[in-house]
N, C-alpha and C positions, 0 to 999 in steps of 0.2 A: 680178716686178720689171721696171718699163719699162727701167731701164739694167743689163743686164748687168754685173754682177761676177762673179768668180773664184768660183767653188765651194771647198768641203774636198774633199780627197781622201777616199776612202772601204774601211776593210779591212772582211773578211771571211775568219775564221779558222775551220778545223772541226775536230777532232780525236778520232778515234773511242777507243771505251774499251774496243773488245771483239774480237776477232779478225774480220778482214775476210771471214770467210767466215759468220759470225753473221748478216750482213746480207744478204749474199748468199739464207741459206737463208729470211730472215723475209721478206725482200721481195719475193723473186723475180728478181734484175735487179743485174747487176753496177755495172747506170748509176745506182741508187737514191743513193748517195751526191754523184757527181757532178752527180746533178740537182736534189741539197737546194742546193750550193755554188753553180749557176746561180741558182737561185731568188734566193738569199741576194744575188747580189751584182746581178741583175738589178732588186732591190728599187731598186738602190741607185745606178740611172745616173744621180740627179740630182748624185751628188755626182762622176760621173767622162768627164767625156766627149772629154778630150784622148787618156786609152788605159785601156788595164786589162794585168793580168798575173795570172798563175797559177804556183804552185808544189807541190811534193809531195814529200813523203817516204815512203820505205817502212821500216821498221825490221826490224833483224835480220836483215837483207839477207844472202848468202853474200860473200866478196870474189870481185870479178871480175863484180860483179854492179851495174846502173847504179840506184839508189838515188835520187836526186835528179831530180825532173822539173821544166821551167821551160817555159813560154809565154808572149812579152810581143805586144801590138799594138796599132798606132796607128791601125787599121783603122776606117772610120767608126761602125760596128758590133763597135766592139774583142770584148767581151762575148761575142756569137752566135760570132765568127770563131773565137776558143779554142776553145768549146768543140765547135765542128764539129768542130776537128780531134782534139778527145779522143776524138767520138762517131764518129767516122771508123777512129782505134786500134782500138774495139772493135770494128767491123765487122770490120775486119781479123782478130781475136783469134779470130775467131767462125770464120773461114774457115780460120784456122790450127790453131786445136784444136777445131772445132766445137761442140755445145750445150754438152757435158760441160767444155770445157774453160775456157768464158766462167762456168762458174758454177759453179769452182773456184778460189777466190781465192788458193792455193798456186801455179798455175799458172799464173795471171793475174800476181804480184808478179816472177815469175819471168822472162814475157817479155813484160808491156805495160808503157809508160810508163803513170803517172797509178793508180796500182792501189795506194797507200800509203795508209797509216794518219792520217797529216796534211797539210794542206792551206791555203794562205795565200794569199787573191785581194786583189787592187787593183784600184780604180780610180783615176782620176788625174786631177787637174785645176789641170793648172800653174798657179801663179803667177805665174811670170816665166821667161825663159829660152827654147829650143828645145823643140820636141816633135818626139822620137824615138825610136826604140826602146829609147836606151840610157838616155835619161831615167825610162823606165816601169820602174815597183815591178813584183814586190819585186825586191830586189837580192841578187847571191849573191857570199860569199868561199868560195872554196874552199878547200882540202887534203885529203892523203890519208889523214888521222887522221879516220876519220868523225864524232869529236864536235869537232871544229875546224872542220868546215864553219857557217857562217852564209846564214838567206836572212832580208831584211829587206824590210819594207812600213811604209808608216805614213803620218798626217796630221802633218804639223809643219813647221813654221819655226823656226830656231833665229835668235836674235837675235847673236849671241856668236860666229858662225862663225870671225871670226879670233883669236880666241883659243881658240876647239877647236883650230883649226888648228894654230897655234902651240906647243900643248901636244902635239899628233903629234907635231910635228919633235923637241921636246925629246925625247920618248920612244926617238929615233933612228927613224923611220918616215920615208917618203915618198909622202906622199898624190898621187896621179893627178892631182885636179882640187879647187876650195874651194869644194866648198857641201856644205852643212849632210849633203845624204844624203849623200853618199862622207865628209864628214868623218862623220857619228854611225856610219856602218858599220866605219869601222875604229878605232871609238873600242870601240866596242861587242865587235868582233873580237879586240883588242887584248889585253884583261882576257877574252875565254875563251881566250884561249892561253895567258894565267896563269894561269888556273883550271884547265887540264888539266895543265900543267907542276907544279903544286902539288901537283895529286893524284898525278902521277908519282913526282914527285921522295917524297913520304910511301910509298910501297910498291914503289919500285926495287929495293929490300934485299929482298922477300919475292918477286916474282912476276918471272914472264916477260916480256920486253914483250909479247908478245900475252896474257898475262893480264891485263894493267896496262892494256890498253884497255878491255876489259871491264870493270873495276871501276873505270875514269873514267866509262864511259858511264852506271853506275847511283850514281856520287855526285854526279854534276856538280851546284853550289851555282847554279841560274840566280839567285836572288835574291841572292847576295854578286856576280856577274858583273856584276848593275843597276845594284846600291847603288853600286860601285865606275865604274862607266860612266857614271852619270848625273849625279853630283856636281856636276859644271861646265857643265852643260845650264841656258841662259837661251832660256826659247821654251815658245811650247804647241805640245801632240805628245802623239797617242797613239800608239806604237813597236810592231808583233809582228815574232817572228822566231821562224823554227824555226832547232830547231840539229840538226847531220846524223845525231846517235843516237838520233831523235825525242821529247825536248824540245821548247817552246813557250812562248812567253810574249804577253804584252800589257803597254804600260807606261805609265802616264798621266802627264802631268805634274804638280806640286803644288798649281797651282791649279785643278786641272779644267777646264783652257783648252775642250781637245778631247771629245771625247763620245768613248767607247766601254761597250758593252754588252757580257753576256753568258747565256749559259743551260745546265744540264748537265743532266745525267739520268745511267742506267745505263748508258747510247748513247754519246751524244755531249758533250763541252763546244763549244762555238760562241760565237762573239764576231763583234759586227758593229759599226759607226759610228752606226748604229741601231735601233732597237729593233721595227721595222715588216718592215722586211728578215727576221730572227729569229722574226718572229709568223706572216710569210707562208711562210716554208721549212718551218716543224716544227708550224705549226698549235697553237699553247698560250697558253694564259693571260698575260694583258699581265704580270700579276705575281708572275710567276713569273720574269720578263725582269730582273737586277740590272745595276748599276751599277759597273762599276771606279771605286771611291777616288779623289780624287785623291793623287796621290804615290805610290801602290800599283800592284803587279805582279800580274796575275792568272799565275799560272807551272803549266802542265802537264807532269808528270816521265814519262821513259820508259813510265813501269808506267801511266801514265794517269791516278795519283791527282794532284789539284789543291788549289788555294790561292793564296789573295791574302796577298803579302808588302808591309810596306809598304818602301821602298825610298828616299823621302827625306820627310820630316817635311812633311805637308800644312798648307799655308797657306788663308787665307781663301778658300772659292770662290769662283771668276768664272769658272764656264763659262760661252760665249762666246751672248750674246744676241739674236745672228744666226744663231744655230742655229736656233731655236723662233722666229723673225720670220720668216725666208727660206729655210736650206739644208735643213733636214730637210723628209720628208715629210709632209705633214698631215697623213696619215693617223694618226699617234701621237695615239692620245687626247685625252692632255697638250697639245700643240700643239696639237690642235685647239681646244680649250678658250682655250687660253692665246691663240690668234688672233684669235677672236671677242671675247675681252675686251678686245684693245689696241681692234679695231673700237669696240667701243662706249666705250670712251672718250674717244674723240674728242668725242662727241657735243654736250658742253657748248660746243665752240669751235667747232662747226659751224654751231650754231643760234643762235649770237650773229654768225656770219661771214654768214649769209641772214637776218638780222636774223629771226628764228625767222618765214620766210615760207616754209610748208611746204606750200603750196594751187601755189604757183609755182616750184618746186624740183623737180629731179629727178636722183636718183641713181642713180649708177654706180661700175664699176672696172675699174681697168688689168689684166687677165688676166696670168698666170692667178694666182700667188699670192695676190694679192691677195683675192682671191673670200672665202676662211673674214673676214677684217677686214671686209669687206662687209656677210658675214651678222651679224655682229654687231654692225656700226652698224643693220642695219634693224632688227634685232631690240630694240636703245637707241629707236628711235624707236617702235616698236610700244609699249613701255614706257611710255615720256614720253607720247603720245597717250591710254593708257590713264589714267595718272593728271592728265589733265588731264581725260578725262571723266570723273573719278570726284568731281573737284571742282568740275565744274556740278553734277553727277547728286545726290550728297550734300552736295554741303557750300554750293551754292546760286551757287558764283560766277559773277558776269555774264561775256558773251562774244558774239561779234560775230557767230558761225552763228548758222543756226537748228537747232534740236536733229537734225536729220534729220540733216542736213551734217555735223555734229559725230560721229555716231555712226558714219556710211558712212565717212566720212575713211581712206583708206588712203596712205603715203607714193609717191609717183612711183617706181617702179624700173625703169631700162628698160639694157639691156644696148648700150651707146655705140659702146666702142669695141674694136674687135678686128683682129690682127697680119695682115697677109697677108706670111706667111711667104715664100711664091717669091718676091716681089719682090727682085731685088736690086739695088741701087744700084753700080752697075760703071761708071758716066760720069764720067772722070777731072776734069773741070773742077769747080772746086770750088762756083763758083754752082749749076750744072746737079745737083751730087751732094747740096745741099741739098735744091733741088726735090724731089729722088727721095725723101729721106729722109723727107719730109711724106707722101708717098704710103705710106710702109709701114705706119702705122696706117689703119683705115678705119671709118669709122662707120656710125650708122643714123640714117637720115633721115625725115624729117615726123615725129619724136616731141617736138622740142621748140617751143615757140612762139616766135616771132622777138621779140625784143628783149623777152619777157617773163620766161619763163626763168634761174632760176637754176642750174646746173651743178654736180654735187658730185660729183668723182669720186676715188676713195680709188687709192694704191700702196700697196704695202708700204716702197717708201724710194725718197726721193729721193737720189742719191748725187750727181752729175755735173749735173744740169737740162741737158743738152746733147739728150735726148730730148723731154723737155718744151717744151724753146726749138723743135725744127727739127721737132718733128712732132707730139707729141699735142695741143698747147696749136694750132697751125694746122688741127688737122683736128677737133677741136671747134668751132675759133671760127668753122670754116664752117654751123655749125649757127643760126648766128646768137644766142647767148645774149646775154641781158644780163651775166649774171657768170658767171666757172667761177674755181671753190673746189677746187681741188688738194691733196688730203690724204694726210699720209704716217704710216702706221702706226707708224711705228719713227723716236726724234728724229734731231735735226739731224747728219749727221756730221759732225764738225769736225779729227777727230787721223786720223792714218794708222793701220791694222794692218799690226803684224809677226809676229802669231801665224796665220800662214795666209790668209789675204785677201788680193786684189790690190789692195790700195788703200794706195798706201805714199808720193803724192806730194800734196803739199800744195795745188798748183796746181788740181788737179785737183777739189778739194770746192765746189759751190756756194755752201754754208755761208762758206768760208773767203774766196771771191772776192765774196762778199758785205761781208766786214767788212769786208776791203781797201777797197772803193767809202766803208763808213760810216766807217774812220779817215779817208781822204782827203775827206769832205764837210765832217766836223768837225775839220778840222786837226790831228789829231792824228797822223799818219803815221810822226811821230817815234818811236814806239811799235815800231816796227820794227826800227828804227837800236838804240835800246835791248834788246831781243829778243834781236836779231840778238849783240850786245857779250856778252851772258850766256850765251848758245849756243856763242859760239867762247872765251870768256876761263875758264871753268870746268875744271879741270882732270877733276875728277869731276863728271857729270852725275846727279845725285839728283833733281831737281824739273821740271818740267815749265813750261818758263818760255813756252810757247806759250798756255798757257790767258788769260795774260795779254792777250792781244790780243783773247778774247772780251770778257773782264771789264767793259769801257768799256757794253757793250749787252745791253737785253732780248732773250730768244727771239723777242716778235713782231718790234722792231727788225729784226733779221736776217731773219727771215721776210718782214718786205713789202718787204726792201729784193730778197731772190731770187724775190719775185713781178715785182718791178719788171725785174729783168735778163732772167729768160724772158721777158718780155710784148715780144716785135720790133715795130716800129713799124708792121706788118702787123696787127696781134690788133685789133680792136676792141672787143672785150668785156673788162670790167674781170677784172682777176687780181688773187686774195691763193691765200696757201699757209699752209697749216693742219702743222705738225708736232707728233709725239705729245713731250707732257713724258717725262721723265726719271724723275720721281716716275712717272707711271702705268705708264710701262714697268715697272720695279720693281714695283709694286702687282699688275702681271697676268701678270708671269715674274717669281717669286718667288724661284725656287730658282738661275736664272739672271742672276747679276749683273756679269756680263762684260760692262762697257760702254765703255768705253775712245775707241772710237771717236767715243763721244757727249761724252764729259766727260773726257776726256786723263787719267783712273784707271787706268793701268797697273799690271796685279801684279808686273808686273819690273820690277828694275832695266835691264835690256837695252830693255825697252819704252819706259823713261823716256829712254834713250839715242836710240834711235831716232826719235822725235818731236822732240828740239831739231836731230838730224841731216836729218831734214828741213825742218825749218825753215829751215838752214844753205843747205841746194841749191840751196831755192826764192831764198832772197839773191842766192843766187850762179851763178844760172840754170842750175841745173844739176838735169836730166833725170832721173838717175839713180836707181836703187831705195837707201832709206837703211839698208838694212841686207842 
């Protein structure tokens, strides 16, 4: 994607099923474990690059003995930086008990951090806010009741934070700070301290308190802890947490907002954000690789045995259809697949946008996601060429080559344009900082022919056109084309996300600064003013009265009016913008129908809040994130 958005965050849970010295003796190497966990989450920096965190638990621990291990870093390298310093512990461990001692995992629990039976990685890729160390997952409650401890990680936004919030207070609590992670952790904390108090208070009359910790630790309900925690959760979120008598879980939301996997064996259970992560650590069968429900808890007990509980009544899914357009990696089958087909759909509105002139046309695309949508717009044209020679060759129809031409015909693909990453634009004058910005794309030259030349170059999405306007659409149009046809894999965005994405202001969508231009062309602006009266006089927010301000206009509409906005009075070469329908999205992520973004279909009510609240801001010039 030419314009940077916000990534998901990404976990990486492991949890072993067999005593840590099992591994030890089959693998050879006390590191074999922590180096599945590296793999696992190294799969996975696309989705974290603000920081990462590490956790671990040891179970059965002696008291007096430190049980809980934690590493967070905002290092630019967060990832390597942990795990040096884990692989550092054991150098140490090695010097302090020598051979015999690193590869005895009795001895090892005893006096290395990081040498526990479960294990819970993040990465992290803020949204909004500071990046710091106290921001970076996972997060940990403590006490010294070992199954009252909490550590949490997760992908989510919660729409509803002030009334989580709210409902702390009422509980007599006093939450530190209001956001969704410190309110969902001690929401979550809250009900296991009712969960072990319950189990107390049932066997006070029979056992010792130190017996009465013991038989908390082997009953504890995680899936009544959920049910009861998640009740008032409006937001996509996949949640894990270990709990300090090692317990685990994973917890989806109802609509399957957020992605999470997993995969067990006799070994290990493992849960990751994606499913390529998991294929690359343990080396297995794509499908073998399942899916957490949505609504459901995958929940791992003491003794190791697992199961998915559901935990609130699953709703229509819309996992999030920016997953398998943008955040995940291609490498999943499934996306790759699903990539190439949005590419080749395009194809109809490509070849009516170059008036089907495929002799003087030459395609490309914006690196690097973009590339799989690529291959499969060539691959649509390779197709369409073929059955166009199938209907000279058989079926007689006339045509303007001569058979030779026709036959040889291969489409233009030549590789345009590409980032030069050093460059930085550090010139504070704000003319000067444009300039610069044009230089950060860079192209390749004498491929195209001057003013003969059609342009077709694919993204995966246009979010912002602020890329488009100050830098690829000038460092193409120095190629001299007669057209460039700007196509985006994935439709129009028009609504904000509040389930994870950094995209939460109105202002900010081409899409949306486009209509603006087409109510104020056609007098209709008043549409605002009206908008705006239903956004603030509603007392409940159910409907989505923003959609209305599209409704006046066609997709192309909007489309050539955001070709017309990128095109500076600098461009010479004519500009349209091609974006992918709604309908074909759906047709090539099938399973994936989280669009929201596209067509303001929120699964939430909180979602449905959030979008007239920003509507409201943008009224009211006001900056701020609406939820």
């Amino acid at each position: 994607m030419s314009e940077q958005i916000k990534h998901e965050c990404g976990i990486a849970m492991l949890r072993l099923r067999k005593d840590p010295q099992y591994y030890i003796d089959k693998y050879g190497s006390p590191l074999y474990i922590p180096n599945r966990l590296y793999v696992l989450m190294q799969k996975q920096i696309n989705r974290g690059q603000d920081g990462a965190g590490l956790a671990n638990i040891k179970i059965n621990t002696k008291p007096g003995t430190r049980y809980i291990s934690r590493y967070r870093s905002i290092e630019p390298q967060a990832v390597n930086f942990i795990f040096d310093k884990i692989q550092k512990k054991f150098k140490k461990a090695k010097k302090q008990g020598g051979e015999k001692g690193v590869l005895n995992a009795a001895w090892l629990k005893e006096n290395i951090a990081f040498s526990g039976e479960v294990w819970l990685g993040h990465l992290r890729y803020g949204t909004h806010g500071e990046n710091s160390i106290e921001t970076c997952h996972p997060f940990l409650k403590q006490n010294n009741w070992r199954s009252r401890n909490l550590v949490m990680a997760g992908n989510f936004n919660m729409t509803n934070v002030e009334e989580l919030f709210g409902r702390l207070v009422e509980l007599g609590q006093h939450p530190k700070e209001k956001t969704d992670t410190v309110t969902v952790m001690e929401k979550v904390g809250h009900f296991l301290d009712e969960e072990n108090q319950r189990i107390f208070d049932k066997y006070k009359h029979e056992y010792s308190n130190e017996q009465i910790t013991a038989v908390i630790e082997e009953e504890l309900d995680v899936a009544r802890i959920l049910r009861r925690s998640c009740r008032d959760f409006d937001g996509g979120y996949t949640m894990a947490g270990l709990i300090g008598n090692g317990s685990s879980f994973v917890v989806r939301d109802p609509s399957g907002i957020r992605p999470a996997y997993y995969y067990a064996d006799e070994e290990i259970v493992v849960v990751a954000s994606e499913k390529p992560a998991i294929k690359s650590a343990f080396n297995i069968d794509y499908q073998e690789i399942k899916e957490i429900q949505p609504g459901h808890a995958l929940v791992i007990n003491k003794d190791g045995s697992y199961a998915e509980h559901e935990i609130l009544p699953a709703r229509e899914k819309k996992s999030c259809s920016f997953e398998r357009i943008y955040f995940s990696r291609g490498t999943d089958p499934g996306i790759y697949r699903e990539r190439k087909m949005l590419g080749r759909a395009l194809l109809p509105q490509i070849l009516q946008a170059i008036d089907f002139d495929l002799k003087n046309t030459v395609f490309s695309y914006i690196p690097n996601t973009a590339e799989t949508a690529f291959l499969g717009m060539i691959e649509g044209l390779e197709d369409y060429l073929a059955a166009k020679r199938k209907e000279v060759l058989l079926e007689g129809k006339p045509h303007l080559e001569d058979l030779e031409n026709l036959l040889s015909f291969r489409p233009r693909v030549e590789k345009l344009v590409s980032k030069d990453v050093k460059l930085r634009t550090f010139i504070t004058n704000d003319s000067d900082r444009d300039a610069m910005v044009a230089n950060v794309y860079d192209t390749t030259y004498e491929v195209v022919r001057s003013d003969i030349d059609t342009l077709v170059v694919i993204d995966d999405s246009i979010v912002r056109g602020t890329t488009l306007e100050k830098s690829i659409l000038t460092t193409l149009d120095k190629l001299n084309p007669k057209r460039i046809v700007i196509v985006s894999s994935a439709p129009q965005i028009r609504f904000p996300d509040c389930y994870g994405i950094d995209m939460s202001k109105m202002r900010e969508f081409i899409a949306f600064r486009a209509t603006l231009e087409l109510l104020k062309e056609k007098g209709m602006s008043y549409l605002l003013e009206e908008i705006y009266e239903k956004c603030t006089s509603r007392q409940i927010l159910t409907d989505n009265y923003v959609k209305e301000l599209y409704a006046p206009f066609t997709d192309q509409e909007i489309s050539d009016k955001i070709a017309e906005i990128i095109t500076t009075p600098e461009i010479k070469a004519e500009v349209k913008v091609i974006y992918q329908t709604v309908e074909n999205l759906h047709k090539c992520i099938p399973e994936h129908l989280g669009d929201w973004y596209f067509t303001g279909d929120y699964p939430t009510a909180g979602g449905m809040r959030v979008v007239n609240r920003a509507f409201v801001n943008f009224m009211e010039g006001k900056t701020v994130r609406a939820y």
